[in-house]
C-alpha positions, 0 to 999 in steps of 0.5 A: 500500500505504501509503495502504491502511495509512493508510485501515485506521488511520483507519477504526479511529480512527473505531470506537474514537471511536464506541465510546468516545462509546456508553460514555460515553453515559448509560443509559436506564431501563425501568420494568417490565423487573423489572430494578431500574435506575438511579434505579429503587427497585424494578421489578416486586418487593413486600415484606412489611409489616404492617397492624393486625397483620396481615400484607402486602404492597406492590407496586412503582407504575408509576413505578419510584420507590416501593411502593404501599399495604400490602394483606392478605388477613388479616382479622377473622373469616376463622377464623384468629387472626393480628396482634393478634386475642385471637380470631377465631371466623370471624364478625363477631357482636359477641355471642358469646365473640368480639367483631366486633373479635376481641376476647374477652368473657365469656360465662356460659353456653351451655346449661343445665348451665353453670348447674348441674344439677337438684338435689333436698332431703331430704324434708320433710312438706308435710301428710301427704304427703312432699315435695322440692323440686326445683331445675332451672337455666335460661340465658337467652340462651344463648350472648351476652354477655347471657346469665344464669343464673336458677333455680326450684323446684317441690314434687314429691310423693314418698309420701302417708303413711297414717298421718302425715308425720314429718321428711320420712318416713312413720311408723306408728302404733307410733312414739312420739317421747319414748319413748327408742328410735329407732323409724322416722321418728324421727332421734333419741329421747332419752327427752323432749319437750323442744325446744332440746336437741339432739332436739326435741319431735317427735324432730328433731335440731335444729342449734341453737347448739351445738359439735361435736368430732371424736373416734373409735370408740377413744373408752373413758373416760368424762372425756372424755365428761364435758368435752363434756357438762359444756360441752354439745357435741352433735356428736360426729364420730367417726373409724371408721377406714379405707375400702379401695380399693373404698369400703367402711369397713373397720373390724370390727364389734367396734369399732363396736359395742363405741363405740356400746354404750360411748357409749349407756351413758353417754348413759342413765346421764347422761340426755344425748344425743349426735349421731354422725355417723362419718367416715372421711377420703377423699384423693382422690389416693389413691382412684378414687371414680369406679370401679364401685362405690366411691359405692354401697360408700360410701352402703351402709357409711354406712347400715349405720353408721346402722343400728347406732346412729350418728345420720348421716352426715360426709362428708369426701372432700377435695379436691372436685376440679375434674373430679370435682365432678359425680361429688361432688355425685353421690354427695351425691345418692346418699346422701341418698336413701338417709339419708333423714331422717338428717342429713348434714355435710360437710367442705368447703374455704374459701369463694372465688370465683376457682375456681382452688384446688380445696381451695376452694370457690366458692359457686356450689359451695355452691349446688349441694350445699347441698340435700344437706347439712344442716350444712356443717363449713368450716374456718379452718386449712391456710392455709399463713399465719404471720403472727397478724394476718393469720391472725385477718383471715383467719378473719374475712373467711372468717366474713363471707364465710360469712354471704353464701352462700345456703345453706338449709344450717347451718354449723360452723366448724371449728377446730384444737388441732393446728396450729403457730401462729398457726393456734391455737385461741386465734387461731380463736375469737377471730376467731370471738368478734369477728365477727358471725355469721349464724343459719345459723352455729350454732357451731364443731366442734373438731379434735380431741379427742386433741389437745385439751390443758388449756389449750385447754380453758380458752381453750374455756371462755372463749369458750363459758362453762359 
């Protein structure tokens, strides 16, 4: 029994010696268990990594002891834009807006309409035939980075006149231009065949070198007819008063007639004549011009304002906003269609190319309306600037910016008694006076005779002596 007891004890002794050797013994590694094991970094895992921006992964080698290259399945020109792409059109042309670096180019036009759309001028005499012109808008290469835009004219005939061609409009035989009664064909009669002085020889309004003012129908005393006489300022930009919500003029018979008979009465007894272009002020915030019907109101009520005895039209719908300028050049369309040889000016914004302020107008903007509008009023106030010299630089880089446009329009600058300084008058014609201006510049139209003082009349006087 006691041996038995010893044999026991021994063979334990002999399991726990095994057991202990088995412990102590060193663990043998399996790479690609995908157990991550002693002197193993990884096994059979991977991680995120990035490659040129874009987003990887990288596996675990065969060794255990480290990962592999990064890899992604993300790509320039897979569609999605990821990493550093600015784009990624799902193509690798290097033509289009997209380069084949997922990098964005300029592209200045895809179709013909990025250039601009068809325009038309007034009608003009070409010979005894009435004739526009009509300009038409190509982009070559539509779509590349090679693209451009380019344009042409073509004459169209309008009407062959049985008689004779007159401004753009065919008369009879009864017109008779000098005789002091505005008769058809005719934009103006003041009684003379003298040129040079606001009506030519074949009763045109010439847009020569003279200024203009902004008054209104309320207009009754005669001194203040005198004080644009005496310093022959020829346009009068006259305030009709109000337009209702759908578009049409609001302002009663009455009054108009009542102006013009006051306005015409002094023209006779003075032997001189006014241009009258009425004018009401469009806040485009505050009227819908794209409702049915408000762009056809606004063309009839300028046409029956011209019927009556004003001279032509002043458009001032401000701001030409940028989803509405296709609906503004429109309307421009519309009316000169139907002033026919009447003349038209329009207030318009600030010339500036960067196409980010819509009170501003680029001159691809002035391109496009220019063959609507024979004089354009630009003005040089609203600048939101407090300083005088940097008012005065101001007004003079926008002259000079004004002499570059390629416009067959004339232009008035417009300039303000109603402003705080430094958007004086003083300040204004100053900048106007010591820069040199191109011929479409033909002189300045002031804002506004009720807010003209004495002192601004002399500092008018000095600039434009009489």
């Amino acid at each position: 029994m006691k041996k038995l007891y010893l044999l026991m004890v021994s063979i334990l002794l002999v399991l726990i010696l095994i057991l202990a050797v088995i412990v102590s013994a060193p663990a043998k590694k399996t790479c690609g268990n995908n157990v991550i094991e002693v002197e193993e970094q990884c096994d059979g895992n991977s991680r995120a990594c990035t490659i040129n921006g874009y987003t990887g992964t990288q596996t675990c080698n065969s060794q255990c002891n480290g990962f592999g290259s990064c890899t992604t399945t993300q790509y320039c020109g897979d569609g999605i834009k990821q990493g550093n792409e600015q784009c990624d059109d799902g193509n690798t042309n290097n033509y289009d807006a997209c380069s084949n670096l997922c990098k964005i180019q300029t592209i200045k036009c895809y179709t013909n309409s990025d250039c601009g759309s068809t325009t038309t001028s007034s009608n003009f005499c070409s010979g005894n035939n009435v004739t526009k012109n009509v300009t038409t808008y190509t982009c070559n290469n539509p779509g590349t980075t090679s693209s451009s835009c380019s344009s042409s004219v073509s004459q169209q005939n309008v009407q062959t006149c049985s008689y004779q061609c007159s401004n753009g409009a065919c008369i009879t035989q009864s017109s008779v231009c000098g005789n002091g009664i505005l008769e058809t064909g005719e934009q103006c009669d003041d009684g003379n065949l003298v040129n040079g002085d606001g009506c030519s020889s074949s009763c045109v309004i010439e847009f020569n070198s003279t200024n203009g003012i902004v008054t209104n129908i309320w207009l009754d005393n005669e001194s203040k007819l005198d004080k644009f006489r005496q310093r022959n300022i020829k346009y009068l930009i006259v305030d009709v008063g109000g337009i209702d919500s759908t578009g049409k003029f609001t302002a009663t018979s009455a009054d108009l007639n009542y102006f013009l008979n006051f306005e015409k009465n002094y023209e006779s007894k003075y032997n001189y004549h006014f241009v009258l272009l009425p004018y009401s002020e469009i806040y485009t915030y505050n009227y819908n011009i794209n409702q049915t019907g408000f762009k056809e109101n606004l063309v009839n009520g300028y046409v029956n304002l011209d019927s009556m005895g004003f001279n032509g039209a002043f458009v001032d719908i401000e701001p030409a906003r940028f989803d509405q300028r296709a609906d503004y050049i429109n309307f421009l369309q519309k009316l000169d269609t139907a002033m026919g040889s009447k003349p038209i000016m329009v207030y318009s914004g600030d010339v500036n190319n960067d196409n980010t302020n819509e009170w501003e107008w680029s001159p691809g903007f002035y391109n496009q309306t220019s063959p609507y509008v024979d004089v354009f009023s630009i003005p040089i106030y609203d600048t939101g600037i407090t300083d005088t010299t940097t008012y005065i630089n101001y007004a003079k880089n926008q002259i000079s910016q004004i002499n570059s446009l390629n416009i067959n329009s004339k232009v008035l600058i417009a300039v303000p008694t109603h402003k705080p300084s430094p958007e004086t008058l003083v300040n204004a014609l100053y900048a106007y006076n010591s820069t040199i201006k191109s011929s479409k510049i033909i002189g300045v139209d002031v804002f506004a005779e009720w807010t003209t003082d004495d002192s601004e009349w002399t500092t008018y006087d000095k600039y434009f002596p009489h």
